[in-house]
Legacy VTK file of the C-alpha trace (Angstrom):
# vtk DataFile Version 3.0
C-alpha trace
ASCII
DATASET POLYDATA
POINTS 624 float
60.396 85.584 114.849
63.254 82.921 115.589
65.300 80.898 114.194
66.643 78.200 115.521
70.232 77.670 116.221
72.735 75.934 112.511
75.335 73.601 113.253
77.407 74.106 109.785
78.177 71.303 107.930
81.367 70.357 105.903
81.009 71.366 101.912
79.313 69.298 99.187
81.404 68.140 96.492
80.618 71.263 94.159
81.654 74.004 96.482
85.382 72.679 97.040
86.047 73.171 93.810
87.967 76.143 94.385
89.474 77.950 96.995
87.636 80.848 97.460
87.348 83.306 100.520
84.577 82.539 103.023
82.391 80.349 101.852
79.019 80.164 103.377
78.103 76.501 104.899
75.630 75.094 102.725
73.471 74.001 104.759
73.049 76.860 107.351
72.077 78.911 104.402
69.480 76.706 102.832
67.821 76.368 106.179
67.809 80.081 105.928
65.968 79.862 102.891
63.539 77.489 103.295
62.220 79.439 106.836
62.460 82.780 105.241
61.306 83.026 101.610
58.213 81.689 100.349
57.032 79.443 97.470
58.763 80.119 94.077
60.240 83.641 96.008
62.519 85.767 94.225
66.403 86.012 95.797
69.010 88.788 95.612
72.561 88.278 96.374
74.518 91.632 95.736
77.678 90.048 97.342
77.087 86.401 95.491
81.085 86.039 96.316
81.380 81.569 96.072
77.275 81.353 94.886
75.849 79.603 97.701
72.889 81.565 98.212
72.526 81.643 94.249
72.582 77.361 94.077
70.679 76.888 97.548
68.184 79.133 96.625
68.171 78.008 93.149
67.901 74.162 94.575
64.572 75.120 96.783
62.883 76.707 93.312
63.518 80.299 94.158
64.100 82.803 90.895
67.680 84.321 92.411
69.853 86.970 90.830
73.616 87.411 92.180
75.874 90.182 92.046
79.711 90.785 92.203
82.672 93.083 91.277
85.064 90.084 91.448
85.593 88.142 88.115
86.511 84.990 90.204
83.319 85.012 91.950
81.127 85.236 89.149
82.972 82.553 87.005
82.576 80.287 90.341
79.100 81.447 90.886
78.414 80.503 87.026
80.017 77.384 87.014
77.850 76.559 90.342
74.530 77.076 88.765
74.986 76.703 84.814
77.658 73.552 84.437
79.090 72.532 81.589
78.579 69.188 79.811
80.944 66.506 82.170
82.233 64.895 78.834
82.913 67.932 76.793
84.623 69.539 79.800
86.677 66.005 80.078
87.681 66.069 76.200
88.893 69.560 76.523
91.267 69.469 79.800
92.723 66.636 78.495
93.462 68.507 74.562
94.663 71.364 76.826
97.064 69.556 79.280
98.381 67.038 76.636
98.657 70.009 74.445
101.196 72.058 77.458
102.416 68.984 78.635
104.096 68.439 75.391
105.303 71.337 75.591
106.362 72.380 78.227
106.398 69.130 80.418
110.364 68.777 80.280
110.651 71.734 82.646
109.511 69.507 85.626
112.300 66.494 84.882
115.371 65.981 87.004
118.586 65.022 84.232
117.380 61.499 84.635
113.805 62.130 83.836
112.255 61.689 86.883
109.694 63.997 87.910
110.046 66.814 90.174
107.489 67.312 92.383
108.491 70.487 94.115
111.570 72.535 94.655
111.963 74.665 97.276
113.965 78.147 97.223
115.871 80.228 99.195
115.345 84.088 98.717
118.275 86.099 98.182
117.683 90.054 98.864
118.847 93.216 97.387
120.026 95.466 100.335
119.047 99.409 99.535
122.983 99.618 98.838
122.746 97.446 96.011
124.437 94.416 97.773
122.699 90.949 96.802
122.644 89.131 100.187
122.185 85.053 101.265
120.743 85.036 104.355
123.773 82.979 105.115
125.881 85.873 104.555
124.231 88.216 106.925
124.524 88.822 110.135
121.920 88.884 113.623
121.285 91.338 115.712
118.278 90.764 117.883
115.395 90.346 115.492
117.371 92.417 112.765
119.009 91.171 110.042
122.100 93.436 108.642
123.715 93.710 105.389
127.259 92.176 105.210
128.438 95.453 103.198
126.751 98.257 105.035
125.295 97.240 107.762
121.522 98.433 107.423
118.663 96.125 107.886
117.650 93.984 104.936
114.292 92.108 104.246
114.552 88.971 103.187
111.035 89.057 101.346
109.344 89.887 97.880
109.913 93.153 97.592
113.676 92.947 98.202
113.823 89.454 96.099
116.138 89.644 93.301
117.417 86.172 92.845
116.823 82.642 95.292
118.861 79.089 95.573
117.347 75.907 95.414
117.895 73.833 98.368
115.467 71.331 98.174
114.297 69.123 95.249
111.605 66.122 96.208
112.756 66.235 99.870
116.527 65.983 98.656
118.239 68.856 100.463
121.315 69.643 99.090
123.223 71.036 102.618
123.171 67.495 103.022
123.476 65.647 99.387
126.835 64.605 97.493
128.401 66.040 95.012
126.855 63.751 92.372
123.550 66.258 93.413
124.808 69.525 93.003
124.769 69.148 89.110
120.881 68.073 89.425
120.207 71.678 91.767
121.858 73.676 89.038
120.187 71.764 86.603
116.960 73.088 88.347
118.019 76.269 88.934
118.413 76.900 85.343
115.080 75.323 84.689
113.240 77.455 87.085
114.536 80.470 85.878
113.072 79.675 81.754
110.712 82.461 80.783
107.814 81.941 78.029
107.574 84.874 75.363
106.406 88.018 76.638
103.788 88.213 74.076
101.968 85.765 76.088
102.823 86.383 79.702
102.379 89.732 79.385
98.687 88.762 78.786
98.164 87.714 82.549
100.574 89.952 83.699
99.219 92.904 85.815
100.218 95.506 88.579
98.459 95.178 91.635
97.179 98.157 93.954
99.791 98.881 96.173
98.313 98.169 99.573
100.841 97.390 102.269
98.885 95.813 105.036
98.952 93.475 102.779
102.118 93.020 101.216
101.136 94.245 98.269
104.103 96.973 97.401
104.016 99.976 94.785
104.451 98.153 91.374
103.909 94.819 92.573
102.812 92.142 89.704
101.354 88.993 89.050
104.688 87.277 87.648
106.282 88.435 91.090
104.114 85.616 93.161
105.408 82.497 90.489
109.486 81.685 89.306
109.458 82.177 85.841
108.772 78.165 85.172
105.795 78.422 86.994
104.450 81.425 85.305
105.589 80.652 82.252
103.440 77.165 82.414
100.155 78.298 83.841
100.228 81.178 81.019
100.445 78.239 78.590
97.528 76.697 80.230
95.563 80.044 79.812
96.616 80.230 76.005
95.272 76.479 75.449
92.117 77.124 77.447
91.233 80.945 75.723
90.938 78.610 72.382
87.721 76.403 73.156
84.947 78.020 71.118
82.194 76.546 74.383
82.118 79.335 76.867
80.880 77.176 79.873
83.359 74.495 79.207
86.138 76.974 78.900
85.227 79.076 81.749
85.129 75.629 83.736
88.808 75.170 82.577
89.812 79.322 83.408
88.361 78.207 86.950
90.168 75.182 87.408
93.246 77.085 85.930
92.194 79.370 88.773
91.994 77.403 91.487
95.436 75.776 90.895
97.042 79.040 90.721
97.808 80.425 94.137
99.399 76.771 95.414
101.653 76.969 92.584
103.398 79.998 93.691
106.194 81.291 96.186
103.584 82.305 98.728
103.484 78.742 99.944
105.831 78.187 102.889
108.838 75.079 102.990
107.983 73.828 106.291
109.245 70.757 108.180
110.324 69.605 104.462
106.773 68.707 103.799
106.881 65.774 106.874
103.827 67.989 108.570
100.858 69.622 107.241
99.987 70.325 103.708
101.150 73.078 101.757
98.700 76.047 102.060
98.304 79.590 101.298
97.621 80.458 104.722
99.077 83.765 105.997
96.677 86.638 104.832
98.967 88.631 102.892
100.950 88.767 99.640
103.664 87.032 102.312
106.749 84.673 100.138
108.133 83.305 103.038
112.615 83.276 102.998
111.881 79.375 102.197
109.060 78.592 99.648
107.873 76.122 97.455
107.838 75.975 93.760
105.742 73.253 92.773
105.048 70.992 90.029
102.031 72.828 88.313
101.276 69.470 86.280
100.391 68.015 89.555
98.069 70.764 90.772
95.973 70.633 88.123
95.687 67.124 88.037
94.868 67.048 91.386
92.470 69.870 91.255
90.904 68.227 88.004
89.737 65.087 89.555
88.012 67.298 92.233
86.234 69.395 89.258
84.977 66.198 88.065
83.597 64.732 91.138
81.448 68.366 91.875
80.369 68.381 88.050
78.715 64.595 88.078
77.342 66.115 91.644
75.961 69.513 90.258
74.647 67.108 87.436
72.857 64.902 90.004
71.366 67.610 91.273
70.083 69.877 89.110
68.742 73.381 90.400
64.828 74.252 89.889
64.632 77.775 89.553
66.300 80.649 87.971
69.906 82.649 88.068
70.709 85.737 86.855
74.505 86.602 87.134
75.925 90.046 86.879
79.744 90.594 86.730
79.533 94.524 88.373
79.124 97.030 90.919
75.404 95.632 92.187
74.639 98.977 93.998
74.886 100.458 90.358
73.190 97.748 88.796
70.515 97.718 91.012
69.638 101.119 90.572
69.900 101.082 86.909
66.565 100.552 84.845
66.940 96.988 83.973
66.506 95.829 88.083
64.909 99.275 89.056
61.589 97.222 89.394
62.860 93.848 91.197
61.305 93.111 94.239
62.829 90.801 96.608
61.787 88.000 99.277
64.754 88.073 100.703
67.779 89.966 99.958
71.078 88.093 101.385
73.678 90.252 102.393
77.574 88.896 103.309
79.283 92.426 102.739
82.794 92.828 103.452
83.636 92.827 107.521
85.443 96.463 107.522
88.760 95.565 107.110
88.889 91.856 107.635
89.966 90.919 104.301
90.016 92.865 100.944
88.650 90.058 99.059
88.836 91.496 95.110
92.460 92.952 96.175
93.801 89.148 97.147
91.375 87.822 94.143
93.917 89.546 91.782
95.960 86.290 91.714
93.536 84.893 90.358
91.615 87.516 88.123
95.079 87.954 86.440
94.706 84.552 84.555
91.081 85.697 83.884
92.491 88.897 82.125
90.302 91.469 84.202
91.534 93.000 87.146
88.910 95.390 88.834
88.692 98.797 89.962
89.397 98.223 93.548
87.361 100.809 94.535
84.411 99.171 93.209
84.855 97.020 96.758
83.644 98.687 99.509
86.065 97.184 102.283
88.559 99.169 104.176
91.572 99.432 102.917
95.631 100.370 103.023
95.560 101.514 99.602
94.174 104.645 100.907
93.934 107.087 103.713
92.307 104.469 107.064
89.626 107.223 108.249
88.613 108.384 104.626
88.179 104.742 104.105
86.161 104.078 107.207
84.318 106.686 105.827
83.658 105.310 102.656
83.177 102.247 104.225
79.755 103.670 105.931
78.256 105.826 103.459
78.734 102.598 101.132
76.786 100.483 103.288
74.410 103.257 103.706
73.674 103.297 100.133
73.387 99.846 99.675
70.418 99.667 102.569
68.761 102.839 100.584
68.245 100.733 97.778
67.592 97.987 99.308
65.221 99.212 100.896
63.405 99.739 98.036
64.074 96.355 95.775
61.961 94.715 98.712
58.387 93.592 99.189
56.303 94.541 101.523
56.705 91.410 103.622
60.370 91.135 102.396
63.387 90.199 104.653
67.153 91.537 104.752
69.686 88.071 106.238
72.799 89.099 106.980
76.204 87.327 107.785
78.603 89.140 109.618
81.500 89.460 112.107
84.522 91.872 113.136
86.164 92.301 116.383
86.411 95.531 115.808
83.076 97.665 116.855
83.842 100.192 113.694
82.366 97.891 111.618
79.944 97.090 113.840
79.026 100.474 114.266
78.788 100.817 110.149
76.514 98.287 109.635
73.967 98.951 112.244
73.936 102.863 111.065
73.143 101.591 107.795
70.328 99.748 108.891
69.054 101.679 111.697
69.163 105.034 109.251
66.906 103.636 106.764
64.396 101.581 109.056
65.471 98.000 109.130
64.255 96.477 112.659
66.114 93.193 113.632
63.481 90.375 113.950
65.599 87.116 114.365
69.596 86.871 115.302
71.966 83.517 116.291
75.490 82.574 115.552
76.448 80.008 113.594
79.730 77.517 114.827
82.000 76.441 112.123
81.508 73.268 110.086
85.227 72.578 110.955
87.844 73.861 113.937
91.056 73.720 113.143
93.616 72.157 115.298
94.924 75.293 116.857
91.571 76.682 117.593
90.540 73.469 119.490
94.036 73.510 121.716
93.751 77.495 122.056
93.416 78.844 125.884
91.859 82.082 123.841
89.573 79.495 122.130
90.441 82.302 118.909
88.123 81.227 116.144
85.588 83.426 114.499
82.297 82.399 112.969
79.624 84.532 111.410
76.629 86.222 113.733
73.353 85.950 111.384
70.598 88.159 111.423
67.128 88.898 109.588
65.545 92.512 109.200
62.467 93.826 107.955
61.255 97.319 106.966
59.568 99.278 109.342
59.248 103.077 108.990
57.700 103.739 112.338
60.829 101.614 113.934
63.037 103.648 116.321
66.653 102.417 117.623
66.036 101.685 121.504
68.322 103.694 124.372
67.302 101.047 126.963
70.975 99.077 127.508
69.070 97.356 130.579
68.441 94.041 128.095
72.699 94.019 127.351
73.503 93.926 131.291
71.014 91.130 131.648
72.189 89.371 128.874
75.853 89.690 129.822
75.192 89.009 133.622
73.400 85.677 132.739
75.885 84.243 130.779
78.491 85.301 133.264
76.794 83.696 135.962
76.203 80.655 134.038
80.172 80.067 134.295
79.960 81.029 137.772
80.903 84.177 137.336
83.922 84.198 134.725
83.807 84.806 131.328
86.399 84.597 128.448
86.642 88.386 126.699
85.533 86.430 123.277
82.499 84.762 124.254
81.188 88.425 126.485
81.800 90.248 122.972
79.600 87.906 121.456
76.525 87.673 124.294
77.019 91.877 124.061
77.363 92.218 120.334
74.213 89.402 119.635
72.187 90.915 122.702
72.689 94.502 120.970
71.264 93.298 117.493
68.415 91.658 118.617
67.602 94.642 120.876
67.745 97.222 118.506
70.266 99.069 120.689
70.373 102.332 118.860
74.054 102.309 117.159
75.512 105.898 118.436
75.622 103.880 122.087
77.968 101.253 120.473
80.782 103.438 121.867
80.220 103.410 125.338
80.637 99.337 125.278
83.678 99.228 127.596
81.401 101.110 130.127
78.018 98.897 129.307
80.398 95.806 130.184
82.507 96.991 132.950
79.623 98.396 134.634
78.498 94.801 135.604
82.210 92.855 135.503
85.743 93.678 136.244
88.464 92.631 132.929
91.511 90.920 133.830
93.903 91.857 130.957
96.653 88.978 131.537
93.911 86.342 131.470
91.433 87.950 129.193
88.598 87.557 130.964
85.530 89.173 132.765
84.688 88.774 136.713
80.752 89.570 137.384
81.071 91.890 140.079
79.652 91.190 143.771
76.652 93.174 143.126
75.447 90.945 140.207
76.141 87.328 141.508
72.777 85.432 141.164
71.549 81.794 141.829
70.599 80.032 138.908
71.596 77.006 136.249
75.244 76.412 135.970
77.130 75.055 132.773
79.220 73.200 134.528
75.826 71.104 135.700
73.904 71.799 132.494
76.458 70.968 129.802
77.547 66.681 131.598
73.491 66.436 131.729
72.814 67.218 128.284
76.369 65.139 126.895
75.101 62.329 129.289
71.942 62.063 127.653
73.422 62.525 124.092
75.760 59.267 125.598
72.341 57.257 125.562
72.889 56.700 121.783
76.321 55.628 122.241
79.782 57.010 121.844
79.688 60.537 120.102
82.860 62.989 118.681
83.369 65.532 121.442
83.019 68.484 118.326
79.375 66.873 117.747
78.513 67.167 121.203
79.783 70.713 121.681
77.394 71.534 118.503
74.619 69.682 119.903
75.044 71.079 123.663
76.143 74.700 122.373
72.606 74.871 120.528
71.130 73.550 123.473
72.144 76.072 125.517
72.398 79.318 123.270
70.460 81.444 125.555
73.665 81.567 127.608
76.293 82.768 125.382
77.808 80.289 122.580
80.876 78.360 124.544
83.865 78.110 122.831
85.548 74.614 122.566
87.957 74.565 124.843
84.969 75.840 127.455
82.733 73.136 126.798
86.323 70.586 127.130
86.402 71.720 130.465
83.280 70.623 131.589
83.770 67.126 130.185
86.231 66.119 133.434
83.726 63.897 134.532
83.348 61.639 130.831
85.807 59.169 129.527
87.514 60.441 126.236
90.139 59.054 123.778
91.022 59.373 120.311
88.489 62.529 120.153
85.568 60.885 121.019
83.724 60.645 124.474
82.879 57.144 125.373
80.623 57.556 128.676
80.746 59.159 131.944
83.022 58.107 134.651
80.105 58.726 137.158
76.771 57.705 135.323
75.274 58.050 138.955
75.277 62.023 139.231
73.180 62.155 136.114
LINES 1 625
624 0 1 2 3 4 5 6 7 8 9 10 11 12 13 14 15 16 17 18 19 20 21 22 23 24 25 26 27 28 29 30 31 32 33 34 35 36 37 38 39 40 41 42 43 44 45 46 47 48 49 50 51 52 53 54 55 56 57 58 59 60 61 62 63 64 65 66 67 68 69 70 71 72 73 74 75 76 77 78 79 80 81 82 83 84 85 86 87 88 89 90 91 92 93 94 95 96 97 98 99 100 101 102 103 104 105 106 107 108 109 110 111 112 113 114 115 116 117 118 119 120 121 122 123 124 125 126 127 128 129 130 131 132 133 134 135 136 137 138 139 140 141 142 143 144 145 146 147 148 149 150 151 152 153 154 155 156 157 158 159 160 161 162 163 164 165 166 167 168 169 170 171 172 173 174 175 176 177 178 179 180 181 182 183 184 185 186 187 188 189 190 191 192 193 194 195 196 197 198 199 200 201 202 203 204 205 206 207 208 209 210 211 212 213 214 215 216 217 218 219 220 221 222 223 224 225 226 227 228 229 230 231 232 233 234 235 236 237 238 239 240 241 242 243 244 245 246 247 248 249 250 251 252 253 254 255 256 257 258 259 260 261 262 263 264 265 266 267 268 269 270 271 272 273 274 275 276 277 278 279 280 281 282 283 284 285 286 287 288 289 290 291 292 293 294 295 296 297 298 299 300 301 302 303 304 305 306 307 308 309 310 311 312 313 314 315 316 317 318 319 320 321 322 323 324 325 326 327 328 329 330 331 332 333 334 335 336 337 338 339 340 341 342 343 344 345 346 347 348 349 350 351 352 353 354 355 356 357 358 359 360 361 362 363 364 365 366 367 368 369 370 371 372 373 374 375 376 377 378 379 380 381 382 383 384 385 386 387 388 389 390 391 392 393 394 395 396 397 398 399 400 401 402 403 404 405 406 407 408 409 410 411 412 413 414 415 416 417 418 419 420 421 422 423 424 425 426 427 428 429 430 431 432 433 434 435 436 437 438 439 440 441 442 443 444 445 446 447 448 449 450 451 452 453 454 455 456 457 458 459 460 461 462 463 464 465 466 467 468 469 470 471 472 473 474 475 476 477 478 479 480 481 482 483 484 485 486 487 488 489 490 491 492 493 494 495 496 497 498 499 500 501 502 503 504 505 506 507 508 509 510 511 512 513 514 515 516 517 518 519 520 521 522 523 524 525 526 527 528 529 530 531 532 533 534 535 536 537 538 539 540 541 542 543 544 545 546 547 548 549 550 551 552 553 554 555 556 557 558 559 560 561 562 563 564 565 566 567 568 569 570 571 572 573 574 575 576 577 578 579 580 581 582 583 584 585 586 587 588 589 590 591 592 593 594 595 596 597 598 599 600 601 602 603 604 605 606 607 608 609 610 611 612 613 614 615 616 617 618 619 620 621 622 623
């Protein structure tokens, strides 16, 4: 079985409408679909997480029923596939932000009425002495920062926060204003600082699982991410929205409410006062950076309204054609309880969580809070801080275990398991491939997928550092054992490494191994011997991160740095093309030796003509 190689796509209107983790590309997914399940086939997502597979499958006519733990996902999921009525959900956001911005909209006017767009803050700390600290009134010793009264190291960051300045109101920073100013950043202090009655905020106020790899500190709370302005308005919102009687139109608004949320809060960074970049929850972590935004919530929502409406009319245009059946829970429980005990699947689509990549219901809480349901976080089976790291490994694999016992037996006969995955780290690896090796699921089909978009960094990187997701389809078979043959991973790895005459970047030979171990059916106890698998055929340079084939394995054979100006030459036929569509096009192309990263396929472009990110036409038509 194969499938052929995805190039993602950018998102439809309906799946930008909020900002949730690691969304599948549409696209890749439906072609998924359409190659793997047949006519009218029945869909399980236990992991539904953003409801792609739910609407994709849903769009093709399949009957598909989605699980998740995570309140946000299954709002977003239900949104997705059951929308509200455009003009009803119209009517109501505008009741409910006329109604707060009646109320409350003063909060966000300078003395003279204009409005404030953002203010930025300052933190000020609380040393363990008790002293209350401006950066500006500590002092530096090497990367330390010590308290002006005794001398320890303070922390200039959310746990230690006890009070901030303002410094900066619209781009106005007030180092630099006149004194006519400094009335306006008291003004604004005093504003930011107003507090809605804690019969309300206390609603959407919760304490977070203390995890500390990611930031999140023993008695941490939702009000601790927002000033008291912010929090104080976006409760409001919730207590407008919690009062339409239409549950689909008022989920729609508890999503948008959502979805506005996080970029309203101090875990946005002040950066280059706003001249560079937009303003992004980026760092993955409860991180509030020494200099963070407060912005206008008012303008958030707006903003993130107009986007709601443009995916509504779109979800309107097109309608799904099958079924979905949403479940708010633990799907491993669910699935073995006796409403699904008889569901049989044509495809069960599995995006679990990658070990401990991200602890996607722990960061959800943000978000959940304004939902008012905050889950058991043990419900999610990723790794994570918030207890002991083996004991959660641990947990980690039996989990996955179970899941592949059941669903194992929510499958038909011809039935197939997809899976989305990736980690750097071979524990995970190593957890998944147990899981599906111990209850006889034999990979049929594997290829990875590039991103629909490459961020900046990623495309200057020397380390080319971007991550995509390795895909791969299983079936049952009971008679299926795990091979102990590792001569298919050398060949694999020595192909690709001759294909780039014999060097290799350490991220693209993890790939070729990782990929060339799924589709092999390398049996998973081997997994740790993959420093001796690779170095047995190549030497690693640590400073440059890279593999040399040793002398022993240097063969004759196509080159990329022939193949990959051939195949953009004859792309060039049809005219200029954007050098990231010609690294999809040539990168599918040429799979079979190891996906290239960007800045690999850049450097075999010496010979082309490029400017303004597009490649116009080879320098030297005559060598091709």
């Amino acid at each position: 079985m194969k499938i052929d190689f995805i190039s993602a796509e950018t998102h439809t209107p309906e799946y930008l409408m909020h900002k949730y983790w690691a969304r599948k590309p549409h696209n890749v997914i439906s072609k998924c679909l359409e190659s793997l399940v047949p006519k009218h086939g029945i869909i399980i997502d236990p992991f539904c997480g953003s409801g792609v597979t739910l609407r994709e499958g849903a769009l093709l006519g399949h009957d598909c029923y989605g699980f998740d733990v995570n309140p946000t996902a299954f709002l977003i999921s239900s949104i997705l596939t059951n929308p509200p009525k455009i003009d009803s959900f119209i009517s109501a956001y505008q009741k409910v932000y006329d109604a707060v911005y009646e109320q409350f909209g003063r909060l966000y006017k300078k003395i003279n009425g204009e409005e404030v767009r953002y203010v930025s803050h300052r933190i000020v700390a609380k040393c363990s002495c008790g002293k209350e600290c401006k950066l500006s009134d500590c002092t530096r010793v090497g990367k330390k920062t010590l308290c002006p009264s005794c001398g320890k190291t303070i922390h200039f960051n959310l746990e230690s926060l006890c009070d901030t300045e303002v410094f900066n109101i619209n781009g106005q920073i007030q180092d630099s204003c006149c004194n006519k100013y400094r009335e306006e950043f008291s003004h604004q202090k005093e504003l930011s600082s107003f507090k809605i009655d804690d019969t309300i905020s206390e609603k959407y106020n919760f304490t977070f699982p203390e995890n500390r790899r990611i930031l999140a500190f023993n008695g941490i709370k939702t009000s601790d991410f927002f000033t008291n302005r912010n929090f104080a308005i976006l409760c409001a919102f919730a207590e407008e929205i919690y009062r339409i009687e239409d549950s689909q139109t008022r989920n729609s608004l508890l999503l948008l409410l959502t979805a506005s949320a996080a970029q309203c809060s101090r875990l946005i960074a002040h950066r280059n006062n706003l001249t560079t970049g937009g303003p992004a929850w980026s760092v993955p972590g409860f991180w509030v950076p020494l200099e963070h935004l407060e912005t206008n919530p008012f303008v958030h929502i707006q903003a993130r309204f107009k986007k709601f409406v443009k995916a509504l009319n779109y979800l309107v245009e097109n309608p799904i054609k099958g079924t979905v059946s949403l479940n708010n829970g633990d799907s491993l429980s669910l699935l073995e309880a006796n409403e699904y005990k008889d569901l049989k699947a044509d495809l069960i689509f599995l995006d679990p969580p990658y070990g401990d990549s991200v602890p996607y219901t722990e960061f959800s809480n943000i978000w959940n809070s304004f939902l008012r349901i905050i889950p058991n976080s043990d419900e999610d089976i990723s790794v994570s801080d918030r207890m002991d790291k083996k004991a959660s490994w641990n947990q980690y694999r039996e989990k996955l275990n179970d899941f592949m016992r059941v669903f194992s037996q929510h499958l038909k006969p011809k039935g197939k398991l997809l899976i989305t995955f990736n980690n750097n780290d071979m524990r995970a690896w190593e957890s998944l491939l147990f899981s599906l090796q111990n209850n006889h699921f034999k990979c049929d089909a594997v290829f990875y997928q590039i991103p629909a978009v490459i961020s900046s960094k990623a495309m200057m990187s020397p380390d080319s550092s971007y991550i995509s997701d390795i895909y791969s389809v299983y079936s049952l078979d009971t008679d299926y054992k795990a091979n102990n043959n590792l001569t298919e991973i050398t060949t694999d790895l020595v192909k690709a490494m001759n294909a780039r005459d014999g060097e290799i970047s350490k991220i693209c030979a993890d790939r070729v191994f990782i990929i060339s171990w799924i589709k092999n059916n390398i049996n998973c106890d081997l997994l740790k011997e993959k420093d001796n698998i690779i170095n047995s055929v190549a030497t690693y340079d640590k400073d440059e991160k890279k593999y040399r084939i040793r002398p022993d394995f240097i063969r004759k054979g196509p080159r990329l740095s022939t193949m990959v100006p051939k195949e953009v030459h004859k792309i060039l036929e049809q005219g200029p093309v954007p050098v990231i569509a010609a690294y999809k096009t040539v990168s599918a192309k040429l799979s079979d030796y190891g996906t290239m990263e960007l800045t690999e396929f850049n450097s075999y472009l010496e010979g082309f003509a490029i400017h303004d990110g597009k490649i116009f036409g080879a320098a030297y038509p005559t060598l091709f």
